[in-house]
N, CA and C atoms as a LAMMPS dump frame, in Angstrom:
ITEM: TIMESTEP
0
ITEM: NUMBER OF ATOMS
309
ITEM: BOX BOUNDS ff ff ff
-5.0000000000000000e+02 5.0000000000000000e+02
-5.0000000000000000e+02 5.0000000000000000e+02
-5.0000000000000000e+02 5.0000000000000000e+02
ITEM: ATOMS id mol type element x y z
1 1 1 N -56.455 -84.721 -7.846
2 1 2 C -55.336 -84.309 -7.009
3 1 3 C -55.834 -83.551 -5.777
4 2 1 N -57.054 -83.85 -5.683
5 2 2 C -57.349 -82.982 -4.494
6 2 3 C -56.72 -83.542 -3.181
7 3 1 N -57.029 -82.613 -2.649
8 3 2 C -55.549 -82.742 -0.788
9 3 3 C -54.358 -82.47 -0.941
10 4 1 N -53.755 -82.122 -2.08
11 4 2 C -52.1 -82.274 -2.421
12 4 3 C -51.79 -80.661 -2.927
13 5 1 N -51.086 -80.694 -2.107
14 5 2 C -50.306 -79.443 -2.594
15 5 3 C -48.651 -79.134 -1.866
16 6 1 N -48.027 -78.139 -2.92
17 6 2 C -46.561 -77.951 -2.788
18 6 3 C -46.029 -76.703 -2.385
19 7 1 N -45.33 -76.984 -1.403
20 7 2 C -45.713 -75.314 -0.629
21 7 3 C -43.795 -75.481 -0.437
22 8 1 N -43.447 -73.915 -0.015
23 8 2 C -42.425 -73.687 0.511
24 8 3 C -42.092 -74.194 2.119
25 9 1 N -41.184 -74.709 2.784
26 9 2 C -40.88 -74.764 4.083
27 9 3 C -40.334 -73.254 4.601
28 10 1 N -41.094 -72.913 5.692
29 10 2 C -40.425 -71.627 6.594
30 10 3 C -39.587 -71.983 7.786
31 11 1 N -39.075 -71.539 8.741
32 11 2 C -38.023 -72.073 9.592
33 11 3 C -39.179 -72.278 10.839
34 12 1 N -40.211 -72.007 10.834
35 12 2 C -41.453 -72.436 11.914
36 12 3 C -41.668 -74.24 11.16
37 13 1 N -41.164 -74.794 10.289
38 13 2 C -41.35 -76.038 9.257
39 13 3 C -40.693 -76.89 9.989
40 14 1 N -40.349 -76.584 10.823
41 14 2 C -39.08 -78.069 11.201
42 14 3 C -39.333 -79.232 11.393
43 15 1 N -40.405 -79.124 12.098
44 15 2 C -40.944 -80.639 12.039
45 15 3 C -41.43 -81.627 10.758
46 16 1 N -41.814 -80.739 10.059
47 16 2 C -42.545 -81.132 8.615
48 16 3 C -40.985 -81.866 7.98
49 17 1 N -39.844 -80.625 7.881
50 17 2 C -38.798 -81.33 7.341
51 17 3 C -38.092 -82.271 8.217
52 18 1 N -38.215 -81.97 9.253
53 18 2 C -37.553 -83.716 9.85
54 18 3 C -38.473 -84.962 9.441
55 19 1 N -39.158 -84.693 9.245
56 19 2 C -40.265 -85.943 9.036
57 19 3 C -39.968 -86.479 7.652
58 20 1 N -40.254 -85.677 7.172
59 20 2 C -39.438 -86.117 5.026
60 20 3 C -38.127 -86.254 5.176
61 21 1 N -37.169 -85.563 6.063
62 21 2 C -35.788 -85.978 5.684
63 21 3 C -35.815 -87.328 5.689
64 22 1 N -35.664 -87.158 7.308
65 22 2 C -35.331 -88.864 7.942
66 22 3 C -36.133 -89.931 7.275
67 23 1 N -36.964 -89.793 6.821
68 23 2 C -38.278 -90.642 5.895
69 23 3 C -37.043 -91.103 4.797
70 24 1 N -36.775 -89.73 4.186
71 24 2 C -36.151 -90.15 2.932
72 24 3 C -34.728 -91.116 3.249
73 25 1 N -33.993 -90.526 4.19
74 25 2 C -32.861 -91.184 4.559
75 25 3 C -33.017 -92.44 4.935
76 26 1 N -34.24 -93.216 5.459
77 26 2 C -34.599 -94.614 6.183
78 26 3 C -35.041 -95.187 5.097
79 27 1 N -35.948 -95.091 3.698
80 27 2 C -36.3 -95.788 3.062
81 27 3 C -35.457 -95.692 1.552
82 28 1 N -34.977 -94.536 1.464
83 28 2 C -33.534 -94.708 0.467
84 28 3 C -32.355 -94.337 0.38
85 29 1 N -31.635 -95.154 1.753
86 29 2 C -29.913 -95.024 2.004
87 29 3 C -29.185 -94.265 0.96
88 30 1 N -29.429 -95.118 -0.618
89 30 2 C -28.359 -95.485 -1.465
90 30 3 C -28.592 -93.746 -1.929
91 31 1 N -29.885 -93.117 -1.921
92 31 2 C -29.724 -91.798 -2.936
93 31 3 C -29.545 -90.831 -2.231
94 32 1 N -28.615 -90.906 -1.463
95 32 2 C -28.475 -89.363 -0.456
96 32 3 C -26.674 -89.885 -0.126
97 33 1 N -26.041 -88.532 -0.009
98 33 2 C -25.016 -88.645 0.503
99 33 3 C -24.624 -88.77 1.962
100 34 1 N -26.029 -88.318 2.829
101 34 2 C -26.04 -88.35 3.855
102 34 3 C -26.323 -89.468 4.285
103 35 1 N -26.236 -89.591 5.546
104 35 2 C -26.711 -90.978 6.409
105 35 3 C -27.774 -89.99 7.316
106 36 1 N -28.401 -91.044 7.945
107 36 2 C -29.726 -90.884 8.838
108 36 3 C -29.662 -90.702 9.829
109 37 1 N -28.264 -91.103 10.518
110 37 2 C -27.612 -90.648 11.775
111 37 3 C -26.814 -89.218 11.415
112 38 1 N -26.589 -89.136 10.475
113 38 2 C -25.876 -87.835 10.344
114 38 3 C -27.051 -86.596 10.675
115 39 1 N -28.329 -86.613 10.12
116 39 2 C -29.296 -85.783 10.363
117 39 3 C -29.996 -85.851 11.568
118 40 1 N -29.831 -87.315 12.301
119 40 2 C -30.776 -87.246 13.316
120 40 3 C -30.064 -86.2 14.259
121 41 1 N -28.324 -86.354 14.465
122 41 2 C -27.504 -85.61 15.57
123 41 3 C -27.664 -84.775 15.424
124 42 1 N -28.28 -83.773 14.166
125 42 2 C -28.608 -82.142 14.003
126 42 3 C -29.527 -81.995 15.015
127 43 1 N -29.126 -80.721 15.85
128 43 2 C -29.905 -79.898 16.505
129 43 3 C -30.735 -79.319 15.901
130 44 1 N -32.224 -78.558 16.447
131 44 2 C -33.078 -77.985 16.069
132 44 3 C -32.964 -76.665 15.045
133 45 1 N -31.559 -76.3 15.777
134 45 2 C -31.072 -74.75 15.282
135 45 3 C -30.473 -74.662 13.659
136 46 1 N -29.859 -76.062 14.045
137 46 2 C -29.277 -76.239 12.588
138 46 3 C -30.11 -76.888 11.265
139 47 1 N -31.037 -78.01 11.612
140 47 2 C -32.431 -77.685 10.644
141 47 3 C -32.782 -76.58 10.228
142 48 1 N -33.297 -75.512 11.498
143 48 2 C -34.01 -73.988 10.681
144 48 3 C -32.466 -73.366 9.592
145 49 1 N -31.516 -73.64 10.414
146 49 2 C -30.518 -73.154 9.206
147 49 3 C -30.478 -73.767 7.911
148 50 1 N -30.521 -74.751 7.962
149 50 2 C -30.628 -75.507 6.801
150 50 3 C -31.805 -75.713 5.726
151 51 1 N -33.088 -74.627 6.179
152 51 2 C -34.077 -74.265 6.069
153 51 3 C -34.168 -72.508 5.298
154 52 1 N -33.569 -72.125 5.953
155 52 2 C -33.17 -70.657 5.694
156 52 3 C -32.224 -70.742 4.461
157 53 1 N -30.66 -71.783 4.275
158 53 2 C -29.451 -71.524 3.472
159 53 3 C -30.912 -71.669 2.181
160 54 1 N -31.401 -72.756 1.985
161 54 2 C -31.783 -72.789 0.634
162 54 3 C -33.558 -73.831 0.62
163 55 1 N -34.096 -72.859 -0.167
164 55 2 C -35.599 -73.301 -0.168
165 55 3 C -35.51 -74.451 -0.544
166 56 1 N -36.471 -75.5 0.652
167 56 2 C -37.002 -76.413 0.958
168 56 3 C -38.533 -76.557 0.466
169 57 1 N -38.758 -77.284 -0.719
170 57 2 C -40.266 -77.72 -0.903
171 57 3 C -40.938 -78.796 -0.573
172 58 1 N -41.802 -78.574 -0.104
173 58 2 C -42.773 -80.136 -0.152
174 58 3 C -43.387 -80.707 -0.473
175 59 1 N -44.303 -81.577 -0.995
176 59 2 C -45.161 -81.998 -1.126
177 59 3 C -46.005 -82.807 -0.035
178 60 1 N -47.114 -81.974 -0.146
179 60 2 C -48.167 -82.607 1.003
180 60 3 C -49.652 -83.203 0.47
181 61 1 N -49.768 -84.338 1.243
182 61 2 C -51.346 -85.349 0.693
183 61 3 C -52.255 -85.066 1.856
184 62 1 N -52.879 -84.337 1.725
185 62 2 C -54.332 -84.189 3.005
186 62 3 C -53.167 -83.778 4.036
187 63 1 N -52.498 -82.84 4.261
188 63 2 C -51.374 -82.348 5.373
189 63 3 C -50.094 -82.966 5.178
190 64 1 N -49.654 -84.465 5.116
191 64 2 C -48.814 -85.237 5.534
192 64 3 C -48.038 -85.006 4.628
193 65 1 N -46.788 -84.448 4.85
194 65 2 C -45.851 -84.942 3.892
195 65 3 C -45.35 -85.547 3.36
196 66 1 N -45.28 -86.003 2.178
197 66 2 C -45.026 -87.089 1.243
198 66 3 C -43.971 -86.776 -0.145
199 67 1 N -43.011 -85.94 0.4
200 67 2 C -42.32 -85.88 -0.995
201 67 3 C -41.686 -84.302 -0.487
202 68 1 N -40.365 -84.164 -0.829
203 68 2 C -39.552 -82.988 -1.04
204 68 3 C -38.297 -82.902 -1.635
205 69 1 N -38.201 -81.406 -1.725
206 69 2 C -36.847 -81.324 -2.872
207 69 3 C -36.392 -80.232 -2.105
208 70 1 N -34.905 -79.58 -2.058
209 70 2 C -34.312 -78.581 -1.704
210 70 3 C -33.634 -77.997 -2.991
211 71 1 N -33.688 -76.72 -2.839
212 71 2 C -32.593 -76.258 -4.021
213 71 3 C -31.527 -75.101 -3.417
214 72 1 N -30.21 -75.029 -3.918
215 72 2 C -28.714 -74.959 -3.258
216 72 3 C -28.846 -73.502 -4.601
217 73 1 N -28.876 -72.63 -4.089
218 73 2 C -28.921 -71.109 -4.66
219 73 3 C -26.929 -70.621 -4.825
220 74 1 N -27.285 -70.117 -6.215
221 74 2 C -25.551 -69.911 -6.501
222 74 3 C -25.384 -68.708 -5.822
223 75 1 N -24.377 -67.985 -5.21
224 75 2 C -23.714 -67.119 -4.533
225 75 3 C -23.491 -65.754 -5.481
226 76 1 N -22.767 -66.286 -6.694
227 76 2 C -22.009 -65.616 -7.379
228 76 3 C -22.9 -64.645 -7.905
229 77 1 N -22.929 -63.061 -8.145
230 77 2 C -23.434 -62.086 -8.51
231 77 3 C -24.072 -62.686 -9.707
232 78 1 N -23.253 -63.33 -10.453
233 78 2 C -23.733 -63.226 -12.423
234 78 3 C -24.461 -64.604 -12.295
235 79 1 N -24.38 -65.586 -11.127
236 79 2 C -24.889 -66.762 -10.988
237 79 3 C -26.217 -66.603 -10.512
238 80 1 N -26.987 -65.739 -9.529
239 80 2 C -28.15 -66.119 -8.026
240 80 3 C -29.183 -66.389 -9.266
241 81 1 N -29.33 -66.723 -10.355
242 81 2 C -30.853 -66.696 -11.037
243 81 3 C -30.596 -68.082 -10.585
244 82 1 N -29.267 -69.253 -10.855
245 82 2 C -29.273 -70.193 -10.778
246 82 3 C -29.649 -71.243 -9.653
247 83 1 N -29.803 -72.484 -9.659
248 83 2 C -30.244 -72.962 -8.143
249 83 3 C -29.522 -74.665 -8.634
250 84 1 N -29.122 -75.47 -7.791
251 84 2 C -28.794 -77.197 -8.048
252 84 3 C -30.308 -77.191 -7.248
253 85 1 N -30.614 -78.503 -7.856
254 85 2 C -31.661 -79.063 -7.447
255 85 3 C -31.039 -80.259 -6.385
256 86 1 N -31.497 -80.389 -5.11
257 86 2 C -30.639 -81.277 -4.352
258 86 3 C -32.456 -82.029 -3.34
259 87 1 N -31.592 -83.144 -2.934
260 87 2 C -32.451 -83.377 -1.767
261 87 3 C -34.02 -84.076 -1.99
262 88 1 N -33.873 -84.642 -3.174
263 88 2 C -35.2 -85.116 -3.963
264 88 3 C -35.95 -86.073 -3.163
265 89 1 N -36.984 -86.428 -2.882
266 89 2 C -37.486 -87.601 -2.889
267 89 3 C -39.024 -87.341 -2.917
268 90 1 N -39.599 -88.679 -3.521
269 90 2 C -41.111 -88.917 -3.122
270 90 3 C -41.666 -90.132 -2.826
271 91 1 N -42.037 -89.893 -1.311
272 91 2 C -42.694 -91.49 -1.616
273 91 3 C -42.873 -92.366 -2.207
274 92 1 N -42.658 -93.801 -2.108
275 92 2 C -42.75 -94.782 -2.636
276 92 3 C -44.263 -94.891 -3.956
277 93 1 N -45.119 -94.602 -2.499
278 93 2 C -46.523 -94.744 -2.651
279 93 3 C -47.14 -94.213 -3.459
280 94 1 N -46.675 -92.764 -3.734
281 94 2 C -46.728 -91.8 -4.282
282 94 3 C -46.411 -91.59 -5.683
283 95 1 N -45.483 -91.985 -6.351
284 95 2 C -44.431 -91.916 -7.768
285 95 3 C -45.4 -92.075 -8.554
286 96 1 N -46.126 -92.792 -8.816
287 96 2 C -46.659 -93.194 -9.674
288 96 3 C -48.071 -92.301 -9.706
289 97 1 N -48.051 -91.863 -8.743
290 97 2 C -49.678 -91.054 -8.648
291 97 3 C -49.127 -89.413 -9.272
292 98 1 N -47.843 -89.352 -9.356
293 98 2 C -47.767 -87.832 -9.82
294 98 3 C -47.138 -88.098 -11.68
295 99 1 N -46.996 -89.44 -11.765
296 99 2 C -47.188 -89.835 -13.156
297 99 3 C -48.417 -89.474 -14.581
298 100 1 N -48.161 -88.715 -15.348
299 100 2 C -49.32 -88.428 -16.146
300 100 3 C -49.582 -89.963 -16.629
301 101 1 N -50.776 -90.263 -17.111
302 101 2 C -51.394 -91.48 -17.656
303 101 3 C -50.976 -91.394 -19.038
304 102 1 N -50.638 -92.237 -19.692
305 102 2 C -50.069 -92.088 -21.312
306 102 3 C -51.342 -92.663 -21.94
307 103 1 N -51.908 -93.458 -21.883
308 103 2 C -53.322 -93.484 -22.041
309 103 3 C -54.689 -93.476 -21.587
């Protein structure tokens, strides 16, 4: 696994997460509620917001991003331990390489 690692996005990240969004939105329509035009019309400002509401992870191969997840943090006092897991994807290329070997 060397080169790969999973780091948090900071709001200096924007580019990193436009690059995995729209990635994810162009090569799998069907698993996002969003469309790809819906994210491209986001302004810069509203990425870092969307960066800030709720941690953005990535996965990166030798730098490049190849895989991320967001998670949607509960509000509610008796809730914040909780988080939805939203915003999944990993490369095509990839799936199978973060697969343990069964034999």
């Amino acid at each position: 696994m060397e080169g790969r690692a999973i780091r948090i996005l900071g709001i200096d990240d924007v580019a990193i997460f436009k690059a995995i969004r729209l990635e994810a939105l162009r090569t799998e329509p069907a698993a996002f509620a969003s469309t790809v035009g819906d994210w491209e019309a986001l302004s810069d400002d509203e990425w870092r917001r969307r960066l800030v509401d709720g941690p953005v992870l990535v996965a990166l191969k030798q730098g490049e991003p190849v895989g991320m997840m967001g998670l949607s943090r509960q509000r509610a006092s008796k809730m914040v331990h909780r988080a939805t897991l939203i915003m999944v994807y990993v490369r095509r290329s990839e799936r199978a390489a973060a697969m343990p070997r069964l034999c």
